[in-house]
VOGU-3710 file (C-alpha; in Angstrom, 3 decimals, decimal comma):
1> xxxxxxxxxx> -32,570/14,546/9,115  -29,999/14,645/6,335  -27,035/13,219/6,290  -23,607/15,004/5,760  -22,078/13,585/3,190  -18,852/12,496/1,747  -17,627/11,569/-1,374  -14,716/9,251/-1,981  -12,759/8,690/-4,968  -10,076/5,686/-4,632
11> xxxxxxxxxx> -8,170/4,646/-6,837  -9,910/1,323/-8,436  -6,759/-1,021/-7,325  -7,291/-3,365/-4,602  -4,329/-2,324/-2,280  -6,143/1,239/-2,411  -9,868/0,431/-2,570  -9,834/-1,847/0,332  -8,357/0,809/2,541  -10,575/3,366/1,564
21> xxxxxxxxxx> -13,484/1,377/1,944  -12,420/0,807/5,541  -11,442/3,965/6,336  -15,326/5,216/4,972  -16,859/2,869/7,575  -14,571/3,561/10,464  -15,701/7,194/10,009  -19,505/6,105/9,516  -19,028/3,786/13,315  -17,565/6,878/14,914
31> xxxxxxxxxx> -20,418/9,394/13,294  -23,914/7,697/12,117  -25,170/11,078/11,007  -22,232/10,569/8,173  -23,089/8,877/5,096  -20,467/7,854/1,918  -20,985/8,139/-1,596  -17,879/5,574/-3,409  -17,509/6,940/-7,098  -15,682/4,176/-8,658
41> xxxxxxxxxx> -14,096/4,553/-12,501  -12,613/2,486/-14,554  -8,533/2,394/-13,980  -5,534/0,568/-16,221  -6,278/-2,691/-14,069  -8,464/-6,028/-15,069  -11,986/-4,159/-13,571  -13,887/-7,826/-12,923  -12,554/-8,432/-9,397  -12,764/-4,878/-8,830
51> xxxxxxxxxx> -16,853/-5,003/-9,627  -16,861/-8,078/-7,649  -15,935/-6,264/-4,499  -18,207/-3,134/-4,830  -20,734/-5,826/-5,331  -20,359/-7,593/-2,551  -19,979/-4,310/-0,229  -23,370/-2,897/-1,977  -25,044/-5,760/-0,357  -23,307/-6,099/2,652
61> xxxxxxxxxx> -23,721/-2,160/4,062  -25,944/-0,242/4,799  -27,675/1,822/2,230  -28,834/4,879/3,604  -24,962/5,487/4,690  -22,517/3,948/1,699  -23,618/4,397/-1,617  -21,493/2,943/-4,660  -21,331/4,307/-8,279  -19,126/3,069/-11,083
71> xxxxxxxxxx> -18,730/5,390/-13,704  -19,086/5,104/-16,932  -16,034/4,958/-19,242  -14,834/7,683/-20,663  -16,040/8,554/-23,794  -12,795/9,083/-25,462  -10,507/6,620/-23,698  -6,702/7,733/-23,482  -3,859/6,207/-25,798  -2,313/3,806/-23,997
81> xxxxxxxxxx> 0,752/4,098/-25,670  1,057/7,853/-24,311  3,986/8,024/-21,209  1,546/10,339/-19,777  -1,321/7,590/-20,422  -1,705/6,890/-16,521  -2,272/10,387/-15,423  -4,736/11,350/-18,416  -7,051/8,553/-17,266  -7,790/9,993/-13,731
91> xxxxxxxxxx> -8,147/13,638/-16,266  -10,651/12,069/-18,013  -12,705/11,177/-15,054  -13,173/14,770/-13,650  -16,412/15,426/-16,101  -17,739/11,754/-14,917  -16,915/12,590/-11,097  -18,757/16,543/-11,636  -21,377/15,342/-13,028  -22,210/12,411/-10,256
101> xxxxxxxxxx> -22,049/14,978/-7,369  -24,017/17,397/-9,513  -26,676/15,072/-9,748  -26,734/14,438/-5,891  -29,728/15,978/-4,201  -27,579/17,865/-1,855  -24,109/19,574/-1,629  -21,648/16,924/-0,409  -19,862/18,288/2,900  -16,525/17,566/1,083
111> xxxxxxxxxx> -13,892/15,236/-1,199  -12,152/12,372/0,321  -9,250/11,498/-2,665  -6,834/9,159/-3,276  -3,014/10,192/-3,277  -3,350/9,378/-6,876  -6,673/11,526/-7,692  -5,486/14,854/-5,973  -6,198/16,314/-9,472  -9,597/16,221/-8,672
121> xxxxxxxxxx> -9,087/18,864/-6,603  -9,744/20,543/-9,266  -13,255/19,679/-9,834  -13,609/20,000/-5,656  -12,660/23,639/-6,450  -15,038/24,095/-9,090  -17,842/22,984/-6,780  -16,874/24,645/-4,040  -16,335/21,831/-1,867  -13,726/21,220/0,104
131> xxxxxxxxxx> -11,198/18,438/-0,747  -9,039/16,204/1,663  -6,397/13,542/0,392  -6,456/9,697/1,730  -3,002/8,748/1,425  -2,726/5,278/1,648  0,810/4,750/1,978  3,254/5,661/4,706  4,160/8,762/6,111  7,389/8,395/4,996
141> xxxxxxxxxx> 6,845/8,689/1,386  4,069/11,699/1,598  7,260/13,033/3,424  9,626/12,595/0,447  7,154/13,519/-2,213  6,887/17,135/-0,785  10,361/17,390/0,237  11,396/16,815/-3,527  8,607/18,647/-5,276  9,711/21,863/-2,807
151> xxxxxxxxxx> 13,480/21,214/-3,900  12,106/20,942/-7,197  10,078/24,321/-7,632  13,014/26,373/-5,639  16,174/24,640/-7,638  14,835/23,003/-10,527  14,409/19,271/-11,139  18,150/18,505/-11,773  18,130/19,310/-7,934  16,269/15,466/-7,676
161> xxxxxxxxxx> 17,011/13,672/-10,693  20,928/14,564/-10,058  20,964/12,210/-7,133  20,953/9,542/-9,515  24,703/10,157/-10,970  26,140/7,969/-7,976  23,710/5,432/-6,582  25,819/4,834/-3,505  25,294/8,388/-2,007  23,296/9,373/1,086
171> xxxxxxxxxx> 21,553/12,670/2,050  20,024/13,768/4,998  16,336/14,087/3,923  13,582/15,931/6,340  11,869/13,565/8,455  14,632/10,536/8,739  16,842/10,338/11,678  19,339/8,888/9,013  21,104/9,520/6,217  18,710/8,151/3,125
181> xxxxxxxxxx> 20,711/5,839/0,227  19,873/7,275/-2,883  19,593/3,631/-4,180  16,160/3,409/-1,778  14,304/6,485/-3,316  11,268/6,099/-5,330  12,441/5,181/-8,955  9,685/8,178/-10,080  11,821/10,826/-8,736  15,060/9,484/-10,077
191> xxxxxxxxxx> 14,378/8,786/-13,999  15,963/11,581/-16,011  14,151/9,840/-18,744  10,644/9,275/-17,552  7,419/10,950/-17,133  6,674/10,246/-13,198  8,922/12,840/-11,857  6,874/15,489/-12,831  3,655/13,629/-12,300  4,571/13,096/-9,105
201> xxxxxxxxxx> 5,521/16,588/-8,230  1,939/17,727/-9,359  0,673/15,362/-7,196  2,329/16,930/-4,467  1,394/20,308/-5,622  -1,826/19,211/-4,921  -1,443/17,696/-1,668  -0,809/21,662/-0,520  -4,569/22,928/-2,032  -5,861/20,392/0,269
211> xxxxxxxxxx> -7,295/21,159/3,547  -6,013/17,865/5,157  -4,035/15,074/4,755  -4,995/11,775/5,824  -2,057/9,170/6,423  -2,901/5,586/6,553  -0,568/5,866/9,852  -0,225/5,970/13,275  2,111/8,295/15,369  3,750/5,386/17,424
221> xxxxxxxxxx> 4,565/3,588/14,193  6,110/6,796/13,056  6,454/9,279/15,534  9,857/11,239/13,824  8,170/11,312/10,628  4,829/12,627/11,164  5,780/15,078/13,974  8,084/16,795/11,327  5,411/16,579/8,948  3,359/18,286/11,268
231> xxxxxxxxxx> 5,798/21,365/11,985  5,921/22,425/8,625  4,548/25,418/7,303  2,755/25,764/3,965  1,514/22,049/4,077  -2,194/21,712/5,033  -3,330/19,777/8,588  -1,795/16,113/8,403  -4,195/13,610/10,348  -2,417/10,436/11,151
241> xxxxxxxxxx> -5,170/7,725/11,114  -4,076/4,565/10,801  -3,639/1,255/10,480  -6,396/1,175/8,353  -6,675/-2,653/7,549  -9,037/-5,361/6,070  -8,962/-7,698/8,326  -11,891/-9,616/7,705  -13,029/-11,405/4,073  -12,532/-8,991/1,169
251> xxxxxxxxxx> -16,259/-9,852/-0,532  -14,455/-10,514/-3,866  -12,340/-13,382/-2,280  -14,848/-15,757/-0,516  -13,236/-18,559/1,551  -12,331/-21,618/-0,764  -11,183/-25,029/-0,379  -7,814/-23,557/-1,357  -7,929/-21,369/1,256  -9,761/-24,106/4,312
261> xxxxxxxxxx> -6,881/-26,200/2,853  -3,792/-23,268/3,682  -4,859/-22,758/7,137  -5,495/-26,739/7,651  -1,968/-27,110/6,749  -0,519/-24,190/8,594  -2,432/-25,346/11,937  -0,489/-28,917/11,610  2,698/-26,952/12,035  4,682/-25,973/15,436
271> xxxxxxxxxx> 3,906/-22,251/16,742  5,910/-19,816/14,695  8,491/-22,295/12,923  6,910/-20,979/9,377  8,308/-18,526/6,922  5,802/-17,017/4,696  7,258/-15,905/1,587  4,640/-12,996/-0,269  5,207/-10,534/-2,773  1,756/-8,470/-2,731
281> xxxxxxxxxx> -0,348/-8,929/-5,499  2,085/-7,624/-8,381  4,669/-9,834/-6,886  6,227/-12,785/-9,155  10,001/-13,534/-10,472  11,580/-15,024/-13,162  12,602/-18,447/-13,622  16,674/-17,433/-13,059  15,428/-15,782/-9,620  13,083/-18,359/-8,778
291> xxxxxxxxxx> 15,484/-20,963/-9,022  17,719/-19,155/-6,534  15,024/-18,505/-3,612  14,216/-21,493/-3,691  17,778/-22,993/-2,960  17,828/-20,527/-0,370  14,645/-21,496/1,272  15,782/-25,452/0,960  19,085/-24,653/2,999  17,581/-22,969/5,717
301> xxxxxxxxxx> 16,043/-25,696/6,732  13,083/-23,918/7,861  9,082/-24,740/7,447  7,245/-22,837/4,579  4,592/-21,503/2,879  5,176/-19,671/-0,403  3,441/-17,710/-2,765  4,702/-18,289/-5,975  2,193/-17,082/-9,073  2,969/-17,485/-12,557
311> xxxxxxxxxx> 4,543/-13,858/-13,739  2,929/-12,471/-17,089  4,659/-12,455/-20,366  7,714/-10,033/-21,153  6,732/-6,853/-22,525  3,107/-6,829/-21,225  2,508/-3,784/-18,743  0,228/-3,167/-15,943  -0,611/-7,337/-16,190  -0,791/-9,075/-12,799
321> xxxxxxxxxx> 0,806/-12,688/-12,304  -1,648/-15,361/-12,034  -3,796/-15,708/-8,897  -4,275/-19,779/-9,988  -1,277/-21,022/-11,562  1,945/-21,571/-9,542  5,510/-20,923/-11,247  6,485/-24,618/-10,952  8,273/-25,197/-13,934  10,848/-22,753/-12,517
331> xxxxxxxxxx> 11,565/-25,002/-9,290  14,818/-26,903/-9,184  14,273/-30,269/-9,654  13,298/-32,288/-6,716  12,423/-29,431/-5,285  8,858/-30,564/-4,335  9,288/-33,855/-3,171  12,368/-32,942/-0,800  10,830/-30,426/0,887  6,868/-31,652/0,906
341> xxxxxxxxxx> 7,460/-32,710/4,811  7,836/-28,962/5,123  7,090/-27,016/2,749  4,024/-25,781/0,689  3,582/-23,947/-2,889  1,185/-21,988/-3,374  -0,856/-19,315/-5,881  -3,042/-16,654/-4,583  -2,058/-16,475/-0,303  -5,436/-15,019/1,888
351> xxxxxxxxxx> -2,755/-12,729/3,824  -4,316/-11,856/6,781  -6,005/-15,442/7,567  -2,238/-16,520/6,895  -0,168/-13,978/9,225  -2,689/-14,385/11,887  -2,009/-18,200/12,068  -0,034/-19,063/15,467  2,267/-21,213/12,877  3,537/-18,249/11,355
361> xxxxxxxxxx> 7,182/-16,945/12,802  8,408/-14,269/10,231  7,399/-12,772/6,768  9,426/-12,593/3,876  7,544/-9,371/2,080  7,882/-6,718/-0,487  7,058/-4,019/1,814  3,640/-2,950/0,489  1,953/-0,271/2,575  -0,595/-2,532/3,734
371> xxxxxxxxxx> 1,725/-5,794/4,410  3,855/-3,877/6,771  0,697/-2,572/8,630  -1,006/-6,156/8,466  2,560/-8,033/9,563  2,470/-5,371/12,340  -0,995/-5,876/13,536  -0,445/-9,526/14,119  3,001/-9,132/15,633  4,785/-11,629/13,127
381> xxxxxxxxxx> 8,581/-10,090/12,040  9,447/-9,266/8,727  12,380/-9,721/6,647  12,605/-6,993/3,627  12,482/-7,352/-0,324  11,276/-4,217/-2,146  9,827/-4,940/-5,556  8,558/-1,545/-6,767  6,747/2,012/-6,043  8,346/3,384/-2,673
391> xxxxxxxxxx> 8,727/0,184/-1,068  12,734/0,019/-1,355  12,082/3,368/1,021  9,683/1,629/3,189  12,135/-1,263/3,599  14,920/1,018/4,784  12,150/2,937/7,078  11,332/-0,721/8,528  15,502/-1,542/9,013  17,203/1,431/9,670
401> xxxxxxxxxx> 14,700/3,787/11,334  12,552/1,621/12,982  14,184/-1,278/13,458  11,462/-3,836/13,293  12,798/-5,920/10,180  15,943/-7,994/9,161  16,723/-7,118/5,673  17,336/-9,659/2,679  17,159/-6,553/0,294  16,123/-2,662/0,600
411> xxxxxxxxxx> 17,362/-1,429/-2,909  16,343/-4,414/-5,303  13,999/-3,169/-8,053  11,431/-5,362/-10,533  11,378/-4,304/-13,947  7,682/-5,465/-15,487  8,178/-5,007/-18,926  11,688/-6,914/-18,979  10,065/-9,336/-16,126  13,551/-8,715/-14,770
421> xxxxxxxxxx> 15,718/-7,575/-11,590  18,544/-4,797/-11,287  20,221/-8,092/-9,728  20,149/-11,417/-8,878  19,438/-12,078/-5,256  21,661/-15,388/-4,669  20,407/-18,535/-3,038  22,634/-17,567/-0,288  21,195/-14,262/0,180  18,058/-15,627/0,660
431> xxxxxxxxxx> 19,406/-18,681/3,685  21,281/-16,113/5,175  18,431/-13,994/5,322  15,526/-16,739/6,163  17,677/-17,817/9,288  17,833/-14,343/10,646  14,709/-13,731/9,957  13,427/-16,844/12,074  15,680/-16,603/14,752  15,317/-12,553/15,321
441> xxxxxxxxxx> 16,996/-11,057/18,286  14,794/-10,853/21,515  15,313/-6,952/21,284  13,680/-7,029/18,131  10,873/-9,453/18,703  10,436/-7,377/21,895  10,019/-4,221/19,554  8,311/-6,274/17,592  5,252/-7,155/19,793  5,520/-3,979/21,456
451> xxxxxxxxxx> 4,406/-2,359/18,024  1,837/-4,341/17,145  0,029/-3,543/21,008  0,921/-0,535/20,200  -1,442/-0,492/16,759  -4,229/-2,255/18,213  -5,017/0,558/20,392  -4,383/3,621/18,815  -7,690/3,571/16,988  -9,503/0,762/19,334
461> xxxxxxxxxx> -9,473/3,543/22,309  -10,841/7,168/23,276  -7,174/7,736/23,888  -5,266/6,408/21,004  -3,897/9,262/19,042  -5,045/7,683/15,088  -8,621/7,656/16,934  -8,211/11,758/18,299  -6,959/12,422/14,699  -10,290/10,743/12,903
471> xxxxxxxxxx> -12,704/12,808/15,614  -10,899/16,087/14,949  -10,896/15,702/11,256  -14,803/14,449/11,378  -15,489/17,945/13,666  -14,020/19,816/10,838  -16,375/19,028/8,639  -19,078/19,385/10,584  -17,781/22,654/11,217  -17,281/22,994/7,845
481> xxxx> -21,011/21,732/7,077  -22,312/24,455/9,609  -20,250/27,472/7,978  -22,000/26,621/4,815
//
């Protein structure tokens, strides 16, 4: 019997490729008779790790259901130097992608595409398959990007980039039950100056030639959000269907004796009396901010583990800080040896193995996507620092809306090229914000744990709505295959 098949194009970035590897095999558990072609190209990103992991999933799966294909690159690479330089690298995969479902020896049932790739709807449309878009950030943001690419195409773009003039303002945006700081919208839909607007606003134009939307979400997470979502017209089916999470080893990062020696450490500490300081895997800070969260951490007095990577040179773009060197130099000094009862530096931090350590009582994060669904999961509190993308808006979601974080920071933003902040975030920002942090409310540790039962069942269950959303969007294609 042949297998209906999908094809998924993520984009080749860990935070997204992980997900959308997961999300392929929860779909494959739930149907057997579905198997998943991976086409994976070659991003802006160092590719080796990348390779690593398709590598290690090739072997691992099975291979009459996944099948992974790197494409070749492009035979005329993009200018890097182009603003648009980004964008015309997912343009110049659309011949690569054709031609790899062309030379499938069926019709694939339909696309499965990043947020990022929705221009390959284009190529979709060309084959006459139907297309679908994995979003793989929060419902929140998929709510803002077609909010502001509708107030776009009906007022103009001044509508959006005007919001900028005074960065203390507030509007009452669709899908928040408050008013939303301007100073906590994505930076791409603010820049007067920039390129991303627009890109952006094509993406969303896309989103709407989909047939679905799938939301790395779930509706008890973000019930407000998604319901509005979901009473819009002229915005195709949204299917929450999250948390989608990698919770077990990542193939391209095999336990180490770095790693044995982490959770060795963390399981000689006292049940949740340590603060885990992350900042994803873009995450490092200058010396001059450096200097000043660690002060802050010292005063608190608290237990810690910290990830604190090397950052890459001024002026260098799309570079990622060092998963092997730690930022030492910038320490104060003594700042080792007075806190080595209690404290401990590190690199590269294996996330999940960390959070789900009983040692572990709150998480000092930059409000990735995926670190707010993992801190969730495992019930441990979070206190907010944005860094980039929409993660000052996901920080205010988290505070504000939700109210399942304390907040060091919702509208501080990293500049990579200048390796620089739009402020310095004071020593005693950071105690101030470490002690609430660790001694959270019983409301919100309630809320808390309440949350993270909450997201262990909605997909774990016949009855968990993230589950109901994957079956009905796996009977449309079969419905779709049978039509055909």
């Amino acid at each position: 019997m042949t297998k209906t098949e999908l094809v998924f194009v993520p984009t080749p970035g860990m935070g997204h490729l992980l997900s959308t590897v997961e999300f392929a095999k929860l779909i494959v558990q739930i149907n057997p008779d579905i198997s998943i072609l991976v086409l994976i190209y070659h991003g802006v990103q160092e590719f080796t790790k990348i390779q690593s992991y398709i590598d290690s999933q090739s072997r691992e799966l099975d291979s009459n259901q996944f099948t992974f294909i790197t494409l070749p690159p492009p035979s005329n690479p993009p200018d890097p130097t182009d603003p648009t330089f980004h964008g015309n690298v997912i343009q110049a995969q659309h011949p690569l992608v054709k031609k790899a479902v062309q030379d499938r020896e069926s019709k694939p049932a339909a696309f499965v595409l990043d947020l990022l790739n929705a221009s390959m709807i284009d190529v979709a449309n060309e084959l006459d398959i139907p297309s679908y878009i994995y979003f793989t950030s929060g419902a929140n943001f998929l709510h803002i990007m077609l909010h502001f690419q509708r107030v776009a195409d009906e007022q103009g773009i001044d509508a959006v980039t005007g919001l900028t003039d005074d960065p203390e303002s507030v509007s009452d945006l669709p899908g928040f039950m408050n008013p939303v700081p301007t100073k906590v919208l994505p930076l791409v839909f603010l820049d007067k100056d920039n390129v991303w607007p627009s890109s952006f606003f094509n993406l969303a134009r896309k989103f709407r030639e989909a047939k679905g939307i799938l939301v790395n979400s779930f509706m008890e997470l973000e019930s407000f959000t998604i319901l509005s979502l979901q009473n819009q017209d002229n915005i195709p089916t949204i299917y929450p269907v999250g948390p989608i999470l990698t919770l077990e080893n990542r193939g391209d990062c095999k336990p180490s004796n770095d790693e044995e020696c982490i959770i060795n450490w963390l399981d000689g500490q006292p049940k949740a009396s340590v603060v885990f300081l992350c900042f994803g895997s873009g995450g490092s800070f200058n010396a001059e901010q450096v200097k000043e969260i660690a002060d802050g951490v010292d005063r608190s007095g608290h237990r810690f583990l910290w990830s604190l990577r090397k950052p890459v040179q001024v002026g260098i773009s799309g570079g990622l800080p060092s998963e092997h060197m730690i930022f030492d130099d910038a320490l104060p000094e003594g700042f080792i040896d007075r806190t080595a009862h209690r404290g401990k530096i590190i690199p590269w931090a294996p996330q999940v193995a960390v959070l789900a350590n009983q040692a572990i009582g709150g998480f000092v994060s930059h409000c990735g996507w995926n670190s707010i669904l993992e801190s969730i999961w495992f019930g441990v509190p979070l206190a907010t620092w944005p860094i980039y993308s929409e993660q000052q808006l996901n920080a205010f979601t988290l505070v504000k809306e939700l109210g399942l974080a304390v907040e060091i920071k919702v509208d501080f933003r990293w500049d990579f090229m200048k390796q620089k902040g739009n402020y310095l975030v004071k020593a005693e920002e950071v105690e101030d914000g470490v002690r609430k942090l660790m001694s959270m409310d019983d409301e919100m540790k309630r809320k808390v744990r309440e949350m993270s039962e909450k997201s262990r069942k909605v997909l774990q269950t016949d009855k968990g709505y993230s589950r109901d959303s994957l079956i009905r969007f796996i009977a449309e294609i079969d419905e779709n295959v049978v039509l055909t």
